[in-house]
C-alpha positions in Angstrom: -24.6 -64.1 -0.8 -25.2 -61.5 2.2 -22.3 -59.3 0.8 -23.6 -59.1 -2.9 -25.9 -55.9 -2.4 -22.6 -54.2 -1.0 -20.6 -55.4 -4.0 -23.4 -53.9 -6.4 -23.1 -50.9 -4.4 -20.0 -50.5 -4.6 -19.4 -50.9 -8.1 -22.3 -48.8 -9.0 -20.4 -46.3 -6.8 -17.2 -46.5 -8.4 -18.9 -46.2 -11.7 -20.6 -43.1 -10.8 -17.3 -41.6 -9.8 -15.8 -42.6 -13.3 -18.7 -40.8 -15.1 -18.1 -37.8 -12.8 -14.5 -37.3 -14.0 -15.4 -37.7 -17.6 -17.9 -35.2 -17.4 -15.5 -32.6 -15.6 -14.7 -29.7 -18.1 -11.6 -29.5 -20.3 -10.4 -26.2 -18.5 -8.9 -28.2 -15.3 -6.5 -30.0 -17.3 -3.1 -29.2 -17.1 -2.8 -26.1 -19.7 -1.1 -27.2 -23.2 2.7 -25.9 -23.6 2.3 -24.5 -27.6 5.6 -25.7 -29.1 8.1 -23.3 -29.8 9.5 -22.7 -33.5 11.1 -25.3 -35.2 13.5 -21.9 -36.3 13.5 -18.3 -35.9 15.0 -18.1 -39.2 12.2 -16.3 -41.4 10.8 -14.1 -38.9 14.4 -13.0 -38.0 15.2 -12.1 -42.4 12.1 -10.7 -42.9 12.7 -8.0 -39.7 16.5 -7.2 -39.7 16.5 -4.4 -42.5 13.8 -2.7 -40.3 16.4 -2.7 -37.5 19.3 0.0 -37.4 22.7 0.7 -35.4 22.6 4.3 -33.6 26.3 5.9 -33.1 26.3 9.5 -31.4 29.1 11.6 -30.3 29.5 14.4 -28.1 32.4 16.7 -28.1 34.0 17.4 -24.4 36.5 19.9 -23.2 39.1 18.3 -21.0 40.7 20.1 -17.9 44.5 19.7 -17.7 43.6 19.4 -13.8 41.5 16.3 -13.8 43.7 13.6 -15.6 42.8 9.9 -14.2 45.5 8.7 -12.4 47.6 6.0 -13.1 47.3 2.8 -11.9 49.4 1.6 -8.8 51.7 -1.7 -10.0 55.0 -2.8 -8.1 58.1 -1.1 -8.1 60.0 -2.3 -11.4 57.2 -3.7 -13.0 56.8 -3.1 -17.4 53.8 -2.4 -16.5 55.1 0.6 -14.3 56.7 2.2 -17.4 53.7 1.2 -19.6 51.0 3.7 -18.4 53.8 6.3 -17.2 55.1 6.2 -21.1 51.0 6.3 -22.0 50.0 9.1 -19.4 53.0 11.4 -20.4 51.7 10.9 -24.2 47.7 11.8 -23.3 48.7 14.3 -21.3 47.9 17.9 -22.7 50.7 19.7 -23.9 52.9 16.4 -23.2 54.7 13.5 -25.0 55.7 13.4 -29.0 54.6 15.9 -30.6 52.5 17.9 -28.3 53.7 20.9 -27.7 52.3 23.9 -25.5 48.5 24.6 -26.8 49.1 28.1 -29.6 46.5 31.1 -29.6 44.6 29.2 -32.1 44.0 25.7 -30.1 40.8 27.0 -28.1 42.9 26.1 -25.0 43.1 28.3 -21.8 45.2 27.5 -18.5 42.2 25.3 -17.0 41.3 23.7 -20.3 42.3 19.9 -22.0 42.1 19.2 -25.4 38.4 18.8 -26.7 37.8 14.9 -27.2 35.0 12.6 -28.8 33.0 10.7 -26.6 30.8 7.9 -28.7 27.5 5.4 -27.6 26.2 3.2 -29.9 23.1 1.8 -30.1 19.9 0.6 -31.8 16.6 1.7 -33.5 14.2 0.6 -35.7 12.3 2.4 -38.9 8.5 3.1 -38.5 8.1 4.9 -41.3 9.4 4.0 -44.9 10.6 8.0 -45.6 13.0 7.8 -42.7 11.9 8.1 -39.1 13.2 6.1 -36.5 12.9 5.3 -33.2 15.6 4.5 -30.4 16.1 5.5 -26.4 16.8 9.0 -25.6 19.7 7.5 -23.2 21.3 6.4 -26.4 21.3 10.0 -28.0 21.2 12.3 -25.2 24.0 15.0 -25.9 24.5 14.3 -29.0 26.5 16.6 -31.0 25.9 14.2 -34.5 24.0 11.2 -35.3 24.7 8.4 -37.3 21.9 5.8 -38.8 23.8 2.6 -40.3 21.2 0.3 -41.8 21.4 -3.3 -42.1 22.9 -3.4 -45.6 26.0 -1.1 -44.4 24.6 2.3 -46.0 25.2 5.1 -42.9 23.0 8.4 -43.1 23.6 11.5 -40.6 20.1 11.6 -38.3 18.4 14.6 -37.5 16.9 14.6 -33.7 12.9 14.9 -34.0 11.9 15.0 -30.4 12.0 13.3 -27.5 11.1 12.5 -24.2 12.9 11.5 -21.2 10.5 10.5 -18.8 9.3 7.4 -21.3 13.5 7.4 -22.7 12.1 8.0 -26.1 13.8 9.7 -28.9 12.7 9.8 -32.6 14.6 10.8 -35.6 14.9 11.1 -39.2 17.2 10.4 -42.1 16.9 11.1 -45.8 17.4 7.9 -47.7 18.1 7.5 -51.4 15.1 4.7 -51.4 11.9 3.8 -48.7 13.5 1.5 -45.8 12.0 -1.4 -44.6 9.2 0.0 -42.0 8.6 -2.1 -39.1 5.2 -1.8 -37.4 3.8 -1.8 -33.6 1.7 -4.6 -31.9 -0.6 -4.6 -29.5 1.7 -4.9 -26.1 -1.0 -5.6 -23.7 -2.1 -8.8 -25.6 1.2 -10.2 -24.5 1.0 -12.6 -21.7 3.9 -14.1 -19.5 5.6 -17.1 -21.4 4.7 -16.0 -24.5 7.9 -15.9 -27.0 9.9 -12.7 -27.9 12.4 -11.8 -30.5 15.0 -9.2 -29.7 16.9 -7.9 -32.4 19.7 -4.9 -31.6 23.4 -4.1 -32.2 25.1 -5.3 -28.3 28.4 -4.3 -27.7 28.8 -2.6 -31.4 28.6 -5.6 -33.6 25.7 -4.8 -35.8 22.2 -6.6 -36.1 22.3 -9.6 -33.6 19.3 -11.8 -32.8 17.8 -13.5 -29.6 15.0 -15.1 -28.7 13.0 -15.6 -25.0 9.6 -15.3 -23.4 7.8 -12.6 -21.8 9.0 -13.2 -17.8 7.2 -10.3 -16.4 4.9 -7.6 -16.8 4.5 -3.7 -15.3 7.4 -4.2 -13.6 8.4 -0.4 -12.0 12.4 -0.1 -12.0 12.5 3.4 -10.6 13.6 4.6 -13.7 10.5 7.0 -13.9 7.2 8.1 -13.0 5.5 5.9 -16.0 7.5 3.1 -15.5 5.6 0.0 -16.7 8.0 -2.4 -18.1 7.8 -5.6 -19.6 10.6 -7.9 -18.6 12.2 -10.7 -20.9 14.5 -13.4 -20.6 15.3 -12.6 -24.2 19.3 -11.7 -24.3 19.6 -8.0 -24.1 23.3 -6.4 -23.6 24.7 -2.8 -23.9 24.3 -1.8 -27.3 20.5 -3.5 -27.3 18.9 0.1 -26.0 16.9 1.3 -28.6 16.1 -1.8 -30.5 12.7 -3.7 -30.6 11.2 -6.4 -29.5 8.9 -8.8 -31.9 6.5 -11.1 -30.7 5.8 -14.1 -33.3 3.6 -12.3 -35.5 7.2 -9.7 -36.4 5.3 -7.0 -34.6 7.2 -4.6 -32.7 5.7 -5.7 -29.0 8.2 -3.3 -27.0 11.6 -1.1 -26.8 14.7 -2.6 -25.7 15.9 0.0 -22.4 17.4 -1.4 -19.4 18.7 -5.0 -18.0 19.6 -6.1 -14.6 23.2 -7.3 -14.2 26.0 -7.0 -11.8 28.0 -7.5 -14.5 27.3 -5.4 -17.3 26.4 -8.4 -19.3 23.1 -10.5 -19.6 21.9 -12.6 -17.2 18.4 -12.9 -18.8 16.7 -9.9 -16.9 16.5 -7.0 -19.9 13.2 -4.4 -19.2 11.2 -3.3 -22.4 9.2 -0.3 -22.5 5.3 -1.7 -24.0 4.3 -0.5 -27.4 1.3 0.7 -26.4 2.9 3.6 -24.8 5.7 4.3 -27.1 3.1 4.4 -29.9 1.3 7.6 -28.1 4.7 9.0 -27.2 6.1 8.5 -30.6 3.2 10.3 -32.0 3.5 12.7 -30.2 6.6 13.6 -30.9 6.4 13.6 -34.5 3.4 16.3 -34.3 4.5 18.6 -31.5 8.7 17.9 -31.2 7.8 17.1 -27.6 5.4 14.9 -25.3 2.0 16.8 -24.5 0.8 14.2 -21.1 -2.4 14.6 -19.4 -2.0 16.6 -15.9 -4.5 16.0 -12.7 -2.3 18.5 -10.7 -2.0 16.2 -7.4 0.7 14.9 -5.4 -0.2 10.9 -4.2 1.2 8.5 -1.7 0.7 4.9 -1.1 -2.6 3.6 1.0 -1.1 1.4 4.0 -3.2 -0.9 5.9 -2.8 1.6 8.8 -4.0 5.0 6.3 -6.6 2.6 5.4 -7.9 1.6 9.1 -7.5 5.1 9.9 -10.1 6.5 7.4 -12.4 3.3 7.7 -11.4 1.9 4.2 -11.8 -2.4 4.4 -8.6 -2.4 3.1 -5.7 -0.8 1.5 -6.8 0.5 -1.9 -6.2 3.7 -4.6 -3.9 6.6 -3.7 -4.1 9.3 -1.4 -4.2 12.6 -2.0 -0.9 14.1 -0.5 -1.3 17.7 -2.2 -3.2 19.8 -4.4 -2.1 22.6 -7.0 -3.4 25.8 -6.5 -5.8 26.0 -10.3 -5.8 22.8 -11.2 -7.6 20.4 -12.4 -7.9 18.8 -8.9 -8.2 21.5 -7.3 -11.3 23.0 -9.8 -12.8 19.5 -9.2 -12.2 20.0 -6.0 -10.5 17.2 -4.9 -9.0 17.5 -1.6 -5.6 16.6 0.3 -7.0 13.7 2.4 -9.1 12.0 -0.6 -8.4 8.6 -1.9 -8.5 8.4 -5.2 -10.2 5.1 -5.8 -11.3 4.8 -9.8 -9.7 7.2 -12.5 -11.7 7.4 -15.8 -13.5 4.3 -14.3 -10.3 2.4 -13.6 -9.4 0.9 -10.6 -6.3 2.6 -9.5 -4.3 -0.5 -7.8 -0.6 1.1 -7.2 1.3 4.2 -6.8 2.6 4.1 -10.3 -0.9 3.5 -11.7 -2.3 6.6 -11.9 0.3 8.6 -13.4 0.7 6.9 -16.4 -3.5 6.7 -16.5 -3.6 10.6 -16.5 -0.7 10.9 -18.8 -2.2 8.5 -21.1 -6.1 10.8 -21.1 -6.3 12.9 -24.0 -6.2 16.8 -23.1 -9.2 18.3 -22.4 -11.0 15.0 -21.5 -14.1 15.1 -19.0 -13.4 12.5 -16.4 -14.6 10.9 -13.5 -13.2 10.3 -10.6 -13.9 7.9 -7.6 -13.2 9.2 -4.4 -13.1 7.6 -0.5 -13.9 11.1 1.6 -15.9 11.2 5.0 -15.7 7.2 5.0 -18.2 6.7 1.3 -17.5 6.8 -2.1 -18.1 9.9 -3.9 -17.4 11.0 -7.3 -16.5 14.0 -9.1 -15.9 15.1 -12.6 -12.4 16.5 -13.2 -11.2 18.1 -17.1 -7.7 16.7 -17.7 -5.6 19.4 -18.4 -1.5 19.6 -20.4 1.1 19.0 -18.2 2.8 22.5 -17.3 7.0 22.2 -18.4 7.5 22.7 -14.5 5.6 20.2 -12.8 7.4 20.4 -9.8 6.0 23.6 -7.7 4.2 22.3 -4.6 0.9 21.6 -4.2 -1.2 24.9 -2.3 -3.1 23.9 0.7 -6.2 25.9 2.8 -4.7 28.0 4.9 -6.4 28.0 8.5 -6.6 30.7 11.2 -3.5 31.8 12.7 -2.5 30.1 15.8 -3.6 31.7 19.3 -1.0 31.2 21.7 -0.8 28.5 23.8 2.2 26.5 26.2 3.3 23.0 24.3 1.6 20.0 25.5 2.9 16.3 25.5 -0.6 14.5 23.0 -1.4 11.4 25.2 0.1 7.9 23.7 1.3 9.4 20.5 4.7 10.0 22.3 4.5 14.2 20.4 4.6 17.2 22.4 3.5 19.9 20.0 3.1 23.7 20.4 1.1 26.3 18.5 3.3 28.0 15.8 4.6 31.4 17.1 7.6 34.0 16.5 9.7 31.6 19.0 8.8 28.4 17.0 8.9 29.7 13.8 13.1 31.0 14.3 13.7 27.7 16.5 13.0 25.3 13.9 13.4 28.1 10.7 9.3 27.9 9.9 8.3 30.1 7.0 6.7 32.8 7.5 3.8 31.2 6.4 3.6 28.1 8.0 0.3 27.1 9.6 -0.2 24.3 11.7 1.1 22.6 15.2 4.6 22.5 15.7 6.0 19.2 16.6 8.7 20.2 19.5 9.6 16.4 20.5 9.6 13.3 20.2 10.1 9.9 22.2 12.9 8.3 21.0 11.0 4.9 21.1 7.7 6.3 20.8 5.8 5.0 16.9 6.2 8.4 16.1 10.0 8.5 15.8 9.7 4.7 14.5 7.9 6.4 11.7 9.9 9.2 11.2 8.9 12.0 13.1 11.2 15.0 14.3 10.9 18.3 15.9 10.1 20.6 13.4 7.8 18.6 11.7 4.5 20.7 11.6 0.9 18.7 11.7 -1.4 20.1 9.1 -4.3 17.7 9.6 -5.6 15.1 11.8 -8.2 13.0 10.4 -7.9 15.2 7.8 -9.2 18.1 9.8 -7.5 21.1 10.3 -5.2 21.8 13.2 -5.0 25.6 14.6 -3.5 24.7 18.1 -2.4 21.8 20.3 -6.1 21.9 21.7 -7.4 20.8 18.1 -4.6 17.8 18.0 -5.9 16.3 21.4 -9.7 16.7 20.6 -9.1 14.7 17.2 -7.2 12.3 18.9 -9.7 11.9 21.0 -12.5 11.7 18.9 -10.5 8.4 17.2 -10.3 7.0 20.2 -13.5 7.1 21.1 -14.7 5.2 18.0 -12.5 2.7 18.3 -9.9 3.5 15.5 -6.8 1.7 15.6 -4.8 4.4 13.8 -5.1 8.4 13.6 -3.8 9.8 10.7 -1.8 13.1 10.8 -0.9 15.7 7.7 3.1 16.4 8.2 4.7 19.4 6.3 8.5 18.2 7.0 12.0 19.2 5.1 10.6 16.4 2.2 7.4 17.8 1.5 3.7 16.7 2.6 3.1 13.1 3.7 0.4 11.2 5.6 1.3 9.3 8.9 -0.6 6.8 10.6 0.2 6.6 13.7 -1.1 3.6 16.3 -3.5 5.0 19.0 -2.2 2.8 21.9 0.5 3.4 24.3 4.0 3.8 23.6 6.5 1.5 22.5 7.5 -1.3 25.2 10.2 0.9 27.5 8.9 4.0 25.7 8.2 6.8 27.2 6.1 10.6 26.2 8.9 13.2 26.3 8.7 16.1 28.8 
C-alpha cells in the first residue's frame, strides 16, 4: 500500500513522456527518400532530338623532324617489323606511293604533310531556327563544324561566339525544318541527391543516356576564375562535353564539361557548369559575339585566420584587397589595398572564387554597394560596375610614398627580416625597378616564420598594418605599435617576383633553434 503513490507517479510520469513525443513536430523525423522513376523512358524520348553530336576538325602541318618514335619490342619480334613496315609508310615522302613532295604539295624542307585532327562532341538546340550550344573545348580550332541531329541529318555549324573562361561556345545551323528546342531550368533550385539525366554522344556513339543525382555543388576545379560546378554521379565520359544535363522536369539544369578519372573513363565524378550562368553567357553571346562581364578592377587573396587576427576581424571572412587598378571602379570608389571586402551588392562574399563570378554576373553600369572591414569597422562604399577591359591582366597601381632616405639595414626584432631602405646599391643587387618604393628585404632566417611563409631577399615591404613603409625605421615602429596592443600577427604588403600578396607573420620569437640573421 505504501508504494502505490510512487506507482501513480510513475505512470503519470511515463504518460507524460508519451504525450511529449507525440506532440514533437513532424520536421525531426527521419527525412522521406522520394522514390526514384519507375523508368526514365519518356523523359529520355521526349529530350533526345533536342540533343546533337558536335564533330570539328582542324587542319595541321606536320614537320618531317618530329615523327613519334617507334615503339621498343624484342629483337625478332612481328611486331618489330609491324610498326617499322607502318612508320616507313606515314612517313613523309616514304613508303608506296609517296614520293618526294612536288612544287605544288605546299611542302618545304621542315614541313609534313598537312593532316585532319577531329573531336567530337555534344550540344543541345535552344532555339528552334538553329542555335546550339556545346563547350568551347569541344570546338576550339576548328577549321569546320559539323551538327548531326538525332535523326542522322548532319548540317555544317557556323561559330557564333564564345567564351573561354565559362568553356561556352554557341553556334548555328540552317535546318530545312524548326528542331526540337530544349529549354533552361533553374540550376540553383537543385539540391544534392536530387536526380539528373545526362544525355551526350561518349566516345562517338551518338545520343546515349544516364541517369544519377546531384553529388555536389560550387565545386571550384581550377579550371577558371568562375568556376562553380555542379558535380554528378550521373555517367559522363569523353564525348559527353557539351551535352546537357535534365533534372526530372526535362529542363536543361547544367552543361556537361569535365570528369575526374585516372582513367579516362567514368568513375561517377563528371563536373557541370549551372544553367544559371550559361543562360547569361549564352545570351550574351548571341547579342554581342562575345561575353561583356562586370569588372570591379581589384586583385583579392584569401582572409586566413592570421590576416584576420592581424586586422582585428573575429574571424576569417570576405577577401582582401591585394591590389587596385589605376581608374577603376575600385579605385574611383576608392577602395583600398588593405580593405576586406565583406558584402558585394549586399552578399556575403564567403570564398575566393565568390566574388568574381558576383561581379561578373552585375549588369554594366550597375550602382553597387560594397561592405568593407578598414581601420577595424565596417564601412561601406558605393562602387559603378564597369565592362571588363580585353586585357585584364595589367597590374594593379598602388600610392606611391616618399622616396626612401638613406639608412644602414637593420635586423626587425622577432620577425627573423633584416631590411634596408631601397637605394642605387639595393635596387642593382636584387634588379628593383626603377620605381620601386618600399623596404627591401635583404635576409632572412632560414627557420625564422618568415622564410616558413615564403619570404626571400628581394622581397620589398610595401605596407605594414597596411601603412606605408618609407624606411626600416617605419617597419620597427609598426611592429611595434602591434605589439603593444597585443596583436598576435602583423601583417606585411610584399611586392615579390609573383606579384602583391599579404603576409601575416606571428609576432613572437623565432622558430624553436631559429635565429635573426646578421
Amino acid at each position: 500500500m505504501t508504494n502505490a503513490p510512487f506507482r501513480r507517479l510513475r505512470a503519470i510520469a511515463f504518460a507524460t513522456v508519451l504525450a511529449a513525443f507525440a506532440a514533437m513536430p513532424a520536421a525531426i523525423s527521419p527525412a522521406a527518400a522520394r522514390e526514384a522513376p519507375a523508368s526514365f523512358a519518356d523523359l529520355a524520348a521526349d529530350l533526345l532530338p533536342g540533343v546533337v553530336n558536335v564533330a570539328s576538325s582542324q587542319s595541321v602541318q606536320a614537320r618531317a623532324g618530329n615523327l613519334p618514335e617507334m615503339p621498343v619490342f624484342p629483337p625478332g619480334s612481328p611486331f618489330e617489323q609491324f610498326f617499322h613496315d607502318f612508320m616507313e609508310r606515314n612517313r613523309p615522302g616514304g613508303g608506296q606511293g609517296g614520293g618526294q613532295g612536288g612544287p605544288d604539295d605546299g611542302q618545304g624542307p621542315d614541313k609534313g604533310p598537312v593532316r585532319k585532327m577531329q573531336s567530337l562532341g555534344s550540344g543541345f538546340v535552344v532555339d528552334s531556327s538553329g542555335i546550339i550550344v556545346t563547350n568551347n573545348h569541344v570546338i576550339d580550332g576548328a577549321d569546320e563544324i559539323t551538327v548531326t541531329l538525332q535523326d542522322g541529318t548532319s548540317m555544317k555549324a557556323k561559330l557564333v561566339g564564345r567564351d573561354d573562361r565559362t568553356d561556352i561556345a554557341v553556334l548555328q545551323v540552317k535546318p530545312d525544318k524548326p528542331l526540337h528546342a530544349l529549354s533552361f531550368g533553374d540550376s540553383s533550385a537543385m539540391r544534392v541527391g536530387d536526380w539528373v539525366l545526362a544525355i551526350g554522344n561518349p566516345f562517338g556513339l551518338g545520343g546515349t543516356v544516364t541517369a544519377g543525382i546531384i553529388s555536389a555543388r560550387g565545386r571550384d576545379i581550377r579550371q577558371g576564375p568562375y568556376d562553380d560546378f555542379i558535380q554528378t554521379d550521373a555517367p559522363i565520359n569523353r564525348g559527353n562535353s557539351g551535352g546537357p544535363l535534365f533534372n526530372m522536369n526535362g529542363e536543361v539544369i547544367g552543361i556537361n564539361t569535365a570528369i575526374y578519372s585516372p582513367s579516362g573513363g567514368s568513375i561517377g565524378i563528371g563536373f557541370s557548369i549551372p544553367s544559371n550562368m550559361a543562360k547569361t553567357v549564352v545570351a550574351q553571346l548571341l547579342k554581342y559575339g562575345k561575353p561583356r562581364r562586370g569588372w570591379l578592377g581589384v586583385r583579392i587573396q584569401q582572409v586566413t585566420p592570421d590576416i584576420a587576427e592581424s586586422l582585428g576581424l573575429k574571424e576569417p571572412r570576405g577577401v582582401m584587397v591585394a591590389g587596385v587598378t589605376e581608374g577603376g571602379p575600385a579605385d574611383k570608389a576608392q577602395i583600398k589595398n588593405g580593405d576586406i571586402i565583406l558584402k558585394f551588392n549586399n552578399q556575403d562574399v564567403k570564398e575566393l572564387h565568390n566574388l568574381p563570378r558576383m561581379v561578373a554576373e552585375t549588369a554594366i553600369g550597375t550602382e553597387v554597394p560594397i561592405m568593407l572591414w578598414r581601420d577595424g569597422k565596417e564601412e561601406t562604399v558605393s562602387a559603378r560596375i564597369a565592362e571588363m577591359p580585353e586585357d585584364d591582366s595589367k597590374p594593379a597601381a598602388l600610392a606611391t610614398p616618399a622616396a626612401p632616405p638613406a639608412a644602414a639595414p637593420v635586423a626587425i626584432s622577432g620577425l627573423g627580416l633584416k631590411v634596408a631602405p631601397i637605394g642605387p646599391e639595393t635596387r642593382e643587387k636584387f634588379q628593383l625597378n626603377a620605381d620601386q618604393k618600399g623596404v627591401v628585404i635583404t635576409d632572412v632566417g632560414p627557420d625564422s616564420a618568415a622564410a616558413e611563409r615564403g619570404l626571400r631577399p628581394g622581397d620589398v615591404i610595401m605596407q605594414v598594418q597596411q601603412e606605408d613603409v618609407n624606411n626600416p625605421a617605419d617597419v620597427e615602429a609598426r611592429v611595434s605599435r602591434a605589439r603593444k596592443q597585443n596583436r598576435k600577427m602583423v601583417l606585411l604588403l610584399i611586392q615579390g617576383q609573383d606579384g602583391l600578396r599579404w603576409v601575416p607573420l606571428p609576432l613572437s620569437a623565432p622558430a624553436k633553434g631559429g635565429k635573426s640573421p646578421g
